[in-house]
N, C-alpha and C positions, 0 to 999 in steps of 0.2 A: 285210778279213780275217775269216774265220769264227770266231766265238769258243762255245767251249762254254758250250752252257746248263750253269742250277743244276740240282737235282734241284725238282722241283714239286712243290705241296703233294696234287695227286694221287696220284704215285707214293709220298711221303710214306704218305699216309693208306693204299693199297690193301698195302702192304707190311707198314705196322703191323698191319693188322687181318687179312693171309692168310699173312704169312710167314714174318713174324719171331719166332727162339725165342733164346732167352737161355740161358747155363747159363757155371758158375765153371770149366764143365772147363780143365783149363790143358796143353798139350804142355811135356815136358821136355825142354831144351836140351842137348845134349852138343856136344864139341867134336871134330871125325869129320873125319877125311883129308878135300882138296877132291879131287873129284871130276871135271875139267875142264872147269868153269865152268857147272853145271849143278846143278839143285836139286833133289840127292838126299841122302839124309837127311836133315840138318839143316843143309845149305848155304845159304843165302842170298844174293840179290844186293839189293845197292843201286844204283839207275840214277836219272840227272838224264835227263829229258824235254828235247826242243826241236829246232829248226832251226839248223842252222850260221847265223851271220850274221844274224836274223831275235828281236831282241829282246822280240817280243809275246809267241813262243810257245814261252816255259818259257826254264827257266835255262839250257838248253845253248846260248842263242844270243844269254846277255846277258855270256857270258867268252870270252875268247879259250881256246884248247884249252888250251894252258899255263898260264894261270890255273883254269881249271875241273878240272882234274886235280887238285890238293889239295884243292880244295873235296868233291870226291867222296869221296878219301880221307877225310878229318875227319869226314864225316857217316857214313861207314865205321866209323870210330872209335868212334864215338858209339853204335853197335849194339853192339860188341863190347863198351864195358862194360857197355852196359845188360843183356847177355843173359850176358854172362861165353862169350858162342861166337866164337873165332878165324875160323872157317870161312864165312865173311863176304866174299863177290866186288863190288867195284865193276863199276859200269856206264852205258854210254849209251844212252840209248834216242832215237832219232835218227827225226826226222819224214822220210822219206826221199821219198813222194806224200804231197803238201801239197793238201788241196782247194782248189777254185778256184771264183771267181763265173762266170769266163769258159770258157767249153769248152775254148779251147786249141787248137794245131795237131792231138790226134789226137782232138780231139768227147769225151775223155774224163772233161774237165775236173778235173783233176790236173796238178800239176805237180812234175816230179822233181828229186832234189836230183844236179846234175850229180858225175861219178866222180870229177872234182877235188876238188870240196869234201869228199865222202866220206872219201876215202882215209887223208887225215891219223886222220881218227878210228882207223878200222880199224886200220891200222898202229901208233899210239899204243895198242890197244888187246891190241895181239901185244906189242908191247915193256910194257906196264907188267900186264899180268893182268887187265884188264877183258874184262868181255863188252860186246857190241855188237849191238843190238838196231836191223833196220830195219822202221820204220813203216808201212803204210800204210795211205789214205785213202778206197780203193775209185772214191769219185766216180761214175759209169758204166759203173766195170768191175767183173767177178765178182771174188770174191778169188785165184782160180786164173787169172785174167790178171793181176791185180794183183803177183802175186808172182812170175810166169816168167821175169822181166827182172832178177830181184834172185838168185835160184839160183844162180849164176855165183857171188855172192860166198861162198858158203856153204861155197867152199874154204879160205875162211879160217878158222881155227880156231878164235877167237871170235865169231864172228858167228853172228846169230841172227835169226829174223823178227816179226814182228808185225801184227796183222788189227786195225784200227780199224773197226768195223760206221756208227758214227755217223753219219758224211759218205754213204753209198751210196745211190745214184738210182740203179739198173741198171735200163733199162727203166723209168724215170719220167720224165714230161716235164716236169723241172723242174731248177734246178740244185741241188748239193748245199748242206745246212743250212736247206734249207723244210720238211725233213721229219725224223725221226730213223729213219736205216737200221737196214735190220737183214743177216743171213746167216744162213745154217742150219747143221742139223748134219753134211749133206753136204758143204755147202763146206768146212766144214774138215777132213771128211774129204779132201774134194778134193786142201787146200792141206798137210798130211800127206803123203800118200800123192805128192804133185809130189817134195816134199820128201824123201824116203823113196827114192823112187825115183834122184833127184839126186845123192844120200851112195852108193848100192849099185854105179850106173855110173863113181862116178869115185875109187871104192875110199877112201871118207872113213870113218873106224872111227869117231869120236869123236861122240855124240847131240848134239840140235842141239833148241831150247827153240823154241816156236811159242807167241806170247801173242796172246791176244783180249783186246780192251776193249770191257766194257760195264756202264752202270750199269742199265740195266733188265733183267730175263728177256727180254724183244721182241725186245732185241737180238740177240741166239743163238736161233731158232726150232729145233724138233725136238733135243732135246737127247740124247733117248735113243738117238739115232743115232750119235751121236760116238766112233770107235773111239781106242782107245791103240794107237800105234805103239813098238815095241820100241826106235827111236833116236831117236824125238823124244817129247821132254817137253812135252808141254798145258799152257798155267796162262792160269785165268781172270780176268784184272784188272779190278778192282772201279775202275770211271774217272767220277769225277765229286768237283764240290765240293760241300759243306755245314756242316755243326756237326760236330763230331768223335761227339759220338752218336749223330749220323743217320748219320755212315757206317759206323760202328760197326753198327748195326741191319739198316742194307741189306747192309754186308759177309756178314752174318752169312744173312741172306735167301738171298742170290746164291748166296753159299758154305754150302750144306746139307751134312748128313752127307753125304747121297749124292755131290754135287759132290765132296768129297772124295773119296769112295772112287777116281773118275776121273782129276780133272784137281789140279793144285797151284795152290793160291789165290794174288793178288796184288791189292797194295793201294795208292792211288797218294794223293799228297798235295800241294796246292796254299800256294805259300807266302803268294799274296796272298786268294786266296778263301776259304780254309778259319777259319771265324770260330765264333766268339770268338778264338780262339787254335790253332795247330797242334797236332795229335798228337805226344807223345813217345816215343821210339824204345820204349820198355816198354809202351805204349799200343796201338802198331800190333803189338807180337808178342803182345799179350793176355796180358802181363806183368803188366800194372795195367789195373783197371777204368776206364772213363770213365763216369760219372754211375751208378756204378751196375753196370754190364754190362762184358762182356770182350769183345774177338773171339776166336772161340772157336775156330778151328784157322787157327794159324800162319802167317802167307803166307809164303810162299818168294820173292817177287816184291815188289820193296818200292820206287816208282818216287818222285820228284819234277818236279813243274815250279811 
Protein backbone atom coordinates (compact mmCIF):
# COMPACT_ATOMS: atom_id res chain seq x y z
CA UNK A 1 0.00 0.00 0.00
CA UNK A 2 1.33 3.48 -0.80
CA UNK A 3 1.76 5.49 2.06
CA UNK A 4 2.31 9.24 2.13
CA UNK A 5 5.36 10.87 2.67
CA UNK A 6 6.31 13.34 5.53
CA UNK A 7 7.10 16.83 4.39
CA UNK A 8 11.23 17.01 3.84
CA UNK A 9 13.56 18.90 5.44
CA UNK A 10 13.87 20.47 1.78
CA UNK A 11 10.62 21.74 1.40
CA UNK A 12 11.04 22.53 5.07
CA UNK A 13 14.02 24.81 4.59
CA UNK A 14 12.87 26.34 0.80
CA UNK A 15 9.40 27.50 2.38
CA UNK A 16 10.86 29.01 5.49
CA UNK A 17 13.31 30.89 3.66
CA UNK A 18 10.77 32.08 0.29
CA UNK A 19 7.44 31.86 1.58
CA UNK A 20 6.42 31.83 4.62
CA UNK A 21 4.88 35.28 6.36
CA UNK A 22 3.28 35.26 9.69
CA UNK A 23 0.84 37.77 10.96
CA UNK A 24 -1.88 37.75 14.39
CA UNK A 25 -4.60 38.82 11.61
CA UNK A 26 -7.55 36.60 13.05
CA UNK A 27 -11.10 36.26 10.88
CA UNK A 28 -14.29 36.78 12.99
CA UNK A 29 -16.66 34.07 13.44
CA UNK A 30 -20.44 34.52 13.07
CA UNK A 31 -22.98 32.14 13.12
CA UNK A 32 -24.80 32.63 9.23
CA UNK A 33 -27.69 30.38 7.78
CA UNK A 34 -25.98 26.89 6.32
CA UNK A 35 -25.86 27.32 3.16
CA UNK A 36 -26.41 23.57 1.43
CA UNK A 37 -23.33 22.14 2.57
CA UNK A 38 -21.02 24.48 0.96
CA UNK A 39 -18.29 26.89 2.44
CA UNK A 40 -19.86 30.12 2.14
CA UNK A 41 -19.49 32.53 4.59
CA UNK A 42 -18.56 31.12 7.53
CA UNK A 43 -19.58 27.54 7.10
CA UNK A 44 -17.46 24.99 7.76
CA UNK A 45 -17.03 21.27 7.06
CA UNK A 46 -15.57 18.65 9.04
CA UNK A 47 -14.70 15.44 6.97
CA UNK A 48 -12.99 12.00 8.32
CA UNK A 49 -10.68 10.76 5.30
CA UNK A 50 -10.34 6.93 4.22
CA UNK A 51 -11.40 3.79 2.30
CA UNK A 52 -14.59 1.87 3.17
CA UNK A 53 -13.32 -1.50 4.65
CA UNK A 54 -9.46 -0.64 4.22
CA UNK A 55 -8.06 0.15 7.89
CA UNK A 56 -4.39 1.73 6.68
CA UNK A 57 -5.84 4.47 5.17
CA UNK A 58 -7.48 7.01 7.60
CA UNK A 59 -10.30 6.69 10.06
CA UNK A 60 -13.14 6.18 7.59
CA UNK A 61 -12.21 2.62 7.09
CA UNK A 62 -11.27 1.66 10.74
CA UNK A 63 -15.47 2.19 11.87
CA UNK A 64 -18.05 0.74 10.55
CA UNK A 65 -20.46 3.67 8.95
CA UNK A 66 -22.62 3.43 12.15
CA UNK A 67 -20.06 3.80 14.44
CA UNK A 68 -18.13 6.47 12.48
CA UNK A 69 -21.23 8.76 12.23
CA UNK A 70 -21.06 10.00 16.02
CA UNK A 71 -17.54 10.18 15.91
CA UNK A 72 -17.86 12.77 13.15
CA UNK A 73 -20.50 14.30 14.99
CA UNK A 74 -18.32 14.85 18.49
CA UNK A 75 -15.49 16.25 16.58
CA UNK A 76 -18.39 18.52 15.05
CA UNK A 77 -19.06 19.43 18.36
CA UNK A 78 -15.89 20.19 19.40
CA UNK A 79 -15.47 23.11 16.50
CA UNK A 80 -18.59 24.49 17.66
CA UNK A 81 -17.54 25.29 21.08
CA UNK A 82 -14.27 26.12 20.09
CA UNK A 83 -15.48 28.85 17.69
CA UNK A 84 -18.91 29.46 19.34
CA UNK A 85 -20.12 28.87 15.14
CA UNK A 86 -23.37 26.55 14.86
CA UNK A 87 -22.79 26.60 11.07
CA UNK A 88 -20.56 23.54 11.20
CA UNK A 89 -21.40 20.48 8.26
CA UNK A 90 -19.84 16.99 8.92
CA UNK A 91 -18.37 15.01 6.40
CA UNK A 92 -16.76 12.21 4.51
CA UNK A 93 -14.21 12.27 2.40
CA UNK A 94 -14.00 8.96 0.91
CA UNK A 95 -10.81 7.42 -1.22
CA UNK A 96 -12.94 6.63 -4.01
CA UNK A 97 -9.39 5.77 -6.95
CA UNK A 98 -7.20 4.26 -4.60
CA UNK A 99 -3.52 4.22 -6.29
CA UNK A 100 -2.16 1.06 -7.11
CA UNK A 101 1.52 -0.83 -7.45
CA UNK A 102 -0.16 -2.97 -10.17
CA UNK A 103 -1.70 -1.28 -13.51
CA UNK A 104 -4.75 -3.11 -13.21
CA UNK A 105 -7.39 -4.26 -15.97
CA UNK A 106 -7.54 -0.65 -17.55
CA UNK A 107 -3.22 0.19 -17.46
CA UNK A 108 -4.43 2.92 -15.43
CA UNK A 109 -3.37 1.73 -12.32
CA UNK A 110 -6.02 2.77 -9.86
CA UNK A 111 -8.49 1.02 -8.38
CA UNK A 112 -12.20 1.95 -7.76
CA UNK A 113 -14.32 1.83 -4.92
CA UNK A 114 -17.06 -0.44 -6.30
CA UNK A 115 -21.12 1.58 -6.15
CA UNK A 116 -21.98 -0.90 -3.53
CA UNK A 117 -19.67 0.02 -1.11
CA UNK A 118 -20.23 3.70 -2.05
CA UNK A 119 -23.77 3.94 -1.69
CA UNK A 120 -24.25 3.50 1.96
CA UNK A 121 -22.16 6.57 2.56
CA UNK A 122 -23.91 8.72 -0.01
CA UNK A 123 -27.21 7.87 1.28
CA UNK A 124 -26.32 8.05 5.00
CA UNK A 125 -25.09 11.37 3.93
CA UNK A 126 -28.75 12.69 2.28
CA UNK A 127 -30.39 11.30 5.55
CA UNK A 128 -28.16 12.77 8.30
CA UNK A 129 -26.70 16.35 6.56
CA UNK A 130 -23.24 15.43 5.71
CA UNK A 131 -21.28 16.32 2.73
CA UNK A 132 -19.61 13.62 0.81
CA UNK A 133 -16.49 14.15 -0.78
CA UNK A 134 -15.11 11.67 -3.71
CA UNK A 135 -11.46 11.14 -4.03
CA UNK A 136 -9.25 10.58 -6.39
CA UNK A 137 -5.76 9.22 -7.17
CA UNK A 138 -5.16 10.19 -10.80
CA UNK A 139 -2.50 7.19 -11.31
CA UNK A 140 -2.19 7.44 -15.18
CA UNK A 141 -4.93 9.28 -15.74
CA UNK A 142 -5.63 13.11 -16.29
CA UNK A 143 -7.92 14.56 -13.67
CA UNK A 144 -10.71 15.05 -16.31
CA UNK A 145 -10.68 11.35 -16.99
CA UNK A 146 -10.34 10.65 -13.50
CA UNK A 147 -13.39 12.24 -12.69
CA UNK A 148 -16.13 11.48 -15.78
CA UNK A 149 -17.08 8.30 -14.21
CA UNK A 150 -17.84 9.85 -10.85
CA UNK A 151 -20.26 13.06 -12.45
CA UNK A 152 -23.13 10.80 -12.43
CA UNK A 153 -23.06 10.93 -8.74
CA UNK A 154 -23.13 14.60 -8.47
CA UNK A 155 -26.92 14.13 -8.58
CA UNK A 156 -26.86 13.72 -5.34
CA UNK A 157 -27.19 16.61 -3.30
CA UNK A 158 -24.23 16.06 -1.08
CA UNK A 159 -21.84 14.92 -2.98
CA UNK A 160 -18.96 16.52 -3.95
CA UNK A 161 -15.35 15.72 -5.66
CA UNK A 162 -11.92 15.76 -5.00
CA UNK A 163 -8.16 15.96 -7.07
CA UNK A 164 -5.43 14.19 -5.22
CA UNK A 165 -2.07 15.47 -7.50
CA UNK A 166 0.20 13.19 -5.44
CA UNK A 167 -0.11 9.52 -6.90
CA UNK A 168 -0.15 10.97 -10.88
CA UNK A 169 2.19 9.31 -13.47
CA UNK A 170 0.31 10.38 -16.74
CA UNK A 171 2.58 9.84 -19.26
CA UNK A 172 5.55 8.42 -16.90
CA UNK A 173 6.80 5.23 -17.27
CA UNK A 174 6.62 4.32 -13.93
CA UNK A 175 4.12 3.42 -11.38
CA UNK A 176 2.41 5.57 -9.08
CA UNK A 177 4.37 6.83 -5.54
CA UNK A 178 8.08 6.89 -7.39
CA UNK A 179 7.50 10.21 -7.94
CA UNK A 180 5.28 13.08 -6.30
CA UNK A 181 2.69 14.13 -9.22
CA UNK A 182 1.66 17.03 -9.89
CA UNK A 183 -1.62 18.96 -12.31
CA UNK A 184 -2.08 22.23 -13.52
CA UNK A 185 -4.11 25.11 -13.58
CA UNK A 186 -5.83 24.00 -16.63
CA UNK A 187 -6.81 20.60 -15.40
CA UNK A 188 -8.76 21.88 -12.96
CA UNK A 189 -10.11 24.24 -15.05
CA UNK A 190 -10.82 21.27 -17.02
CA UNK A 191 -12.35 19.22 -14.08
CA UNK A 192 -14.53 22.55 -13.28
CA UNK A 193 -15.81 23.27 -16.25
CA UNK A 194 -16.74 18.97 -16.71
CA UNK A 195 -18.30 19.67 -13.52
CA UNK A 196 -20.15 22.87 -14.41
CA UNK A 197 -21.31 21.70 -17.38
CA UNK A 198 -22.69 18.22 -15.72
CA UNK A 199 -24.94 20.56 -12.83
CA UNK A 200 -26.47 22.98 -16.24
CA UNK A 201 -27.59 19.71 -18.41
CA UNK A 202 -29.23 17.90 -15.73
CA UNK A 203 -30.88 21.11 -14.23
CA UNK A 204 -28.99 20.63 -10.65
CA UNK A 205 -29.34 24.34 -8.91
CA UNK A 206 -27.51 23.60 -5.90
CA UNK A 207 -22.91 24.42 -6.21
CA UNK A 208 -21.00 21.60 -5.73
CA UNK A 209 -17.15 22.13 -3.77
CA UNK A 210 -14.10 20.66 -5.88
CA UNK A 211 -11.07 20.16 -3.46
CA UNK A 212 -7.36 19.71 -4.50
CA UNK A 213 -4.72 18.32 -2.23
CA UNK A 214 -1.33 19.39 -2.04
CA UNK A 215 1.30 20.01 0.18
CA UNK A 216 3.97 21.52 -2.00
CA UNK A 217 3.32 24.57 -4.73
CA UNK A 218 4.63 21.63 -7.53
CA UNK A 219 1.70 20.07 -6.91
CA UNK A 220 -0.86 22.72 -8.76
CA UNK A 221 1.62 24.11 -11.72
CA UNK A 222 0.31 27.36 -13.48
CA UNK A 223 -1.72 28.64 -10.90
CA UNK A 224 -2.60 31.89 -12.27
CA UNK A 225 -4.76 30.14 -14.71
CA UNK A 226 -7.31 28.66 -12.39
CA UNK A 227 -10.71 30.35 -13.17
CA UNK A 228 -13.80 30.40 -10.30
CA UNK A 229 -16.76 28.99 -11.58
CA UNK A 230 -20.14 30.56 -10.48
CA UNK A 231 -21.40 26.80 -8.95
CA UNK A 232 -18.44 25.28 -7.80
CA UNK A 233 -16.48 26.21 -4.84
CA UNK A 234 -12.38 25.70 -5.33
CA UNK A 235 -10.69 24.89 -1.88
CA UNK A 236 -7.04 24.30 -1.70
CA UNK A 237 -6.13 21.54 0.91
CA UNK A 238 -3.10 21.73 2.67
CA UNK A 239 -2.42 17.44 2.78
CA UNK A 240 0.48 16.31 4.62
CA UNK A 241 1.85 15.40 7.99
CA UNK A 242 4.41 17.10 10.46
CA UNK A 243 4.79 19.23 13.68
CA UNK A 244 1.64 21.26 14.17
CA UNK A 245 4.05 24.52 13.34
CA UNK A 246 5.34 23.33 10.35
CA UNK A 247 2.05 22.95 9.16
CA UNK A 248 0.96 25.90 10.56
CA UNK A 249 4.00 27.66 8.31
CA UNK A 250 3.39 25.71 5.06
CA UNK A 251 -0.36 26.28 5.59
CA UNK A 252 0.18 29.74 5.68
CA UNK A 253 2.83 29.46 2.37
CA UNK A 254 0.35 27.49 0.37
CA UNK A 255 -2.54 29.64 1.41
CA UNK A 256 -1.21 33.37 0.58
CA UNK A 257 -3.37 36.44 0.52
CA UNK A 258 -3.66 35.98 -3.08
CA UNK A 259 -4.72 32.17 -2.72
CA UNK A 260 -7.39 33.55 -0.74
CA UNK A 261 -8.61 36.09 -2.74
CA UNK A 262 -9.50 32.82 -5.26
CA UNK A 263 -9.94 29.52 -3.77
CA UNK A 264 -11.12 28.65 0.09
CA UNK A 265 -8.36 27.16 2.14
CA UNK A 266 -8.43 23.62 3.78
CA UNK A 267 -6.53 21.94 6.33
CA UNK A 268 -6.15 18.25 6.86
CA UNK A 269 -4.89 16.54 10.19
CA UNK A 270 -3.31 13.09 10.91
CA UNK A 271 -4.13 11.34 14.04
CA UNK A 272 -1.04 9.03 14.10
CA UNK A 273 1.55 11.24 12.40
CA UNK A 274 1.04 14.58 13.28
CA UNK A 275 3.64 14.78 16.35
CA UNK A 276 4.40 15.96 19.08
CA UNK A 277 0.68 16.17 19.51
CA UNK A 278 -2.43 17.03 17.43
CA UNK A 279 -3.73 20.50 16.57
CA UNK A 280 -6.67 21.76 18.49
CA UNK A 281 -9.83 22.75 16.84
CA UNK A 282 -8.82 26.76 18.03
CA UNK A 283 -5.38 26.05 16.47
CA UNK A 284 -6.63 24.91 13.00
CA UNK A 285 -9.24 27.94 12.86
CA UNK A 286 -6.19 30.25 13.99
CA UNK A 287 -8.16 30.90 17.08
CA UNK A 288 -4.80 30.28 19.12
CA UNK A 289 -1.41 30.54 18.15
CA UNK A 290 0.90 27.39 17.86
CA UNK A 291 4.50 28.33 19.06
CA UNK A 292 4.08 31.55 18.34
CA UNK A 293 2.15 31.90 14.90
CA UNK A 294 -1.58 31.71 13.79
CA UNK A 295 -3.02 30.40 10.62
CA UNK A 296 -3.84 33.21 9.25
CA UNK A 297 -7.11 32.82 7.03
CA UNK A 298 -9.69 30.45 8.23
CA UNK A 299 -9.93 27.09 6.35
CA UNK A 300 -13.38 26.23 5.55
CA UNK A 301 -12.28 22.72 4.75
CA UNK A 302 -11.07 21.01 7.74
CA UNK A 303 -10.36 17.11 7.01
CA UNK A 304 -8.93 13.97 9.27
CA UNK A 305 -7.40 10.65 8.76
Amino acid sequence: MIKKPSFSMKIITSLMLSMLTTTNALATMKDTPSVEQLPSNNEIIIAYYGRPGVKSLGVLGQYSLENLMPIIKAKVKQYKHASGNDNIIPGFDIIYGLAAAEPGRKHDYILPLSHKKLMPYINAAQDDGFALFMDVQLGKMTPLQAIKPLLKYLKYKNVHLAIDPEFEVHGLAMRPGKVIGHITGTDVNHVQSAMASYLKENGIKEKKMLVVHMFRHSMVTDKKVVKNYDNIDLIMNLDGHGSPRLKVDIYNGLYSNIAAAKVAGGFKLFFGEDKPKLMTPKQVLGLESVNGVRVKHMPKFINYQ
